[in-house]
C-alpha positions in Angstrom: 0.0 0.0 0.0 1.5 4.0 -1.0 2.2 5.1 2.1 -0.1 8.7 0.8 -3.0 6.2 0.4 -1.9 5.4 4.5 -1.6 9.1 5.4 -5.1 9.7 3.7 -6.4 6.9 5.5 -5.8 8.9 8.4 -6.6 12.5 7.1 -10.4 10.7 6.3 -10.3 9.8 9.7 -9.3 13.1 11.6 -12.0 14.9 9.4 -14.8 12.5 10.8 -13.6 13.4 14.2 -13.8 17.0 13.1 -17.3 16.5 11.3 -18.5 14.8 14.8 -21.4 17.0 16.8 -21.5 15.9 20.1 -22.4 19.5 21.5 -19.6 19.1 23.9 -17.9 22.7 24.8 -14.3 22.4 24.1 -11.5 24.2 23.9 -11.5 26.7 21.1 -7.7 26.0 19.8 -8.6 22.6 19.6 -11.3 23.1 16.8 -8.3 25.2 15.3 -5.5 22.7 15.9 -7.6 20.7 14.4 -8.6 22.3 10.9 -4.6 23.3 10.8 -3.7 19.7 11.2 -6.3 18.7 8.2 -5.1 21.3 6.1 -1.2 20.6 6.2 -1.6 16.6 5.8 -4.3 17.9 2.6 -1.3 19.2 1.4 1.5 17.5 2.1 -0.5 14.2 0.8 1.3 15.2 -2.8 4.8 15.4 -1.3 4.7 12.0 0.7 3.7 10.8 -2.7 6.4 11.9 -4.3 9.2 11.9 -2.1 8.3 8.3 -0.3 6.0 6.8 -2.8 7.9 7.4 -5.9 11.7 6.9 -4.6 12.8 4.6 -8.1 13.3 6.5 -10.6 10.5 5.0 -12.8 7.4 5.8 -10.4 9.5 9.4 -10.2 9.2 10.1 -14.1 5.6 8.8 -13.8 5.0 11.1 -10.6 6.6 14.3 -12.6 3.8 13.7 -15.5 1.0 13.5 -13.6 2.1 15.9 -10.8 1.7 18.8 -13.3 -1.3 17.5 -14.6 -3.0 16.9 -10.5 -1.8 20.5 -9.1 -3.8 22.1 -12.3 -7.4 20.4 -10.5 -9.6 23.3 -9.3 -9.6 22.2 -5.5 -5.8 21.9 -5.3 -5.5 25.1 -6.9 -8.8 26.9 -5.5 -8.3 25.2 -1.7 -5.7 22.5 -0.5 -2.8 24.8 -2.0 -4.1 28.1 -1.0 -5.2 27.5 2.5 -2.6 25.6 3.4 0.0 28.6 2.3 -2.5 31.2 4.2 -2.6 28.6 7.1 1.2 27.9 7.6 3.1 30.4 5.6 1.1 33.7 6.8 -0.8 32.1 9.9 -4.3 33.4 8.6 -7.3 32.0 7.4 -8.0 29.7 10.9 -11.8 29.2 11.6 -14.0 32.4 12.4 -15.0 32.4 16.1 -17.7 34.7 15.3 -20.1 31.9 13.0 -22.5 29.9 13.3 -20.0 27.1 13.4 -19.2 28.2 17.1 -22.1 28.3 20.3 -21.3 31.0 22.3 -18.4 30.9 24.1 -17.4 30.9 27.7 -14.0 31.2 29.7 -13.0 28.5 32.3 -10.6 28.1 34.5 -7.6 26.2 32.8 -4.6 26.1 34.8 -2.2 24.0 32.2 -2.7 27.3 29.8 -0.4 30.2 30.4 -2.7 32.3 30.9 -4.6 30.1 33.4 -7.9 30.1 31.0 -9.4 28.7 27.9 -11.9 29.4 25.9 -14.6 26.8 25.2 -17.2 26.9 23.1 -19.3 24.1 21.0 -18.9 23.5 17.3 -20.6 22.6 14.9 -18.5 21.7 11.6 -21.6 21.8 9.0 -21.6 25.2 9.6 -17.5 26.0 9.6 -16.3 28.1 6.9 -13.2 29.3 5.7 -11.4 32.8 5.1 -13.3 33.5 2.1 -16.8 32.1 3.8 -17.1 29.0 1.8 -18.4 25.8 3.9 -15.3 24.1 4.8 -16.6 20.3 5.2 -17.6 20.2 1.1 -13.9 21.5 0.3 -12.6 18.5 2.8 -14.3 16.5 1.6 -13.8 17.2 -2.1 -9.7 17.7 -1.2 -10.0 14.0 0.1 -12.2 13.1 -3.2 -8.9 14.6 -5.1 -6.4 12.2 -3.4 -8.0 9.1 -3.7 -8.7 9.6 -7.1 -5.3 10.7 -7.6 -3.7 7.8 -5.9 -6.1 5.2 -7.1 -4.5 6.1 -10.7 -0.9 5.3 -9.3 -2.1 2.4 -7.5 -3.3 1.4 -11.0 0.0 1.8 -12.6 2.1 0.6 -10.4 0.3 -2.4 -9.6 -0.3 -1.4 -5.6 -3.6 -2.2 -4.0 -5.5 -0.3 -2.0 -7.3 -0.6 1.5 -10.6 1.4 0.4 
């Protein structure tokens, strides 16, 4: 199995653990840590690929071909690469606090924080969006739509099965 089919594998699962409503209040910078987490592995999906997955030099010349061809799809170009580059390059484009997406909030006592609070609040992912106010579950879940399809083709070529 590609170890970016593995890594996907996982991303799948931390976004149903995102996705999950349980009306819980929790700590605001985990819902964050959480969505930043998603993001980078969206991305970096395409580099674990390439660098792990592709280490001979024949998957490598196959990888280069259909790299270009993958990075020109509209939700690499229009999501995964953008926000991960807002996300971890400029540290912007984190989930509003101020939507729907977030309950009201409250501040409790948390000494393990520095400042001796945290802010908790209850989330609901269905109604998350990003910087630019698009829903951000659809764009997961299209980004992880991407990557399958993406690696099923390799898997396909290079003769690899896969778990899904």
């Amino acid at each position: 199995m590609l170890v970016a089919r593995a890594q996907l594998d996982f991303i799948r699962d931390l976004v149903a653990r995102f996705a999950q409503d349980d009306s819980m209040m929790r700590p605001v910078a985990d819902y964050q840590s959480q969505y930043v987490a998603i993001i980078a592995l969206l991305r970096s999906v395409g580099h674990v690929f390439d660098k792990v997955d592709c280490a001979d030099a024949e998957r490598r010349d196959w990888c280069k071909t259909r790299w270009s061809t993958w990075k020109q799809d509209p939700i690499f170009g229009t999501f995964i690469e953008p926000t991960r580059n807002a996300l971890l390059k400029e540290f912007q484009g984190g989930l509003q606090l101020r939507s729907a997406a977030f309950g009201p909030t409250a501040v409790v006592a948390d000494p393990s924080m520095p400042d001796g609070f945290s802010h908790v609040a209850a989330f609901d992912a269905r109604e998350a969006r990003d910087r630019n106010g698009k829903p951000v579950l659809p764009q997961l879940h299209a980004a992880i739509a991407f990557w399958d399809r993406c690696l099923k083709e390799a898997e396909s070529a290079f003769g690899e099965s896969s778990t899904r």
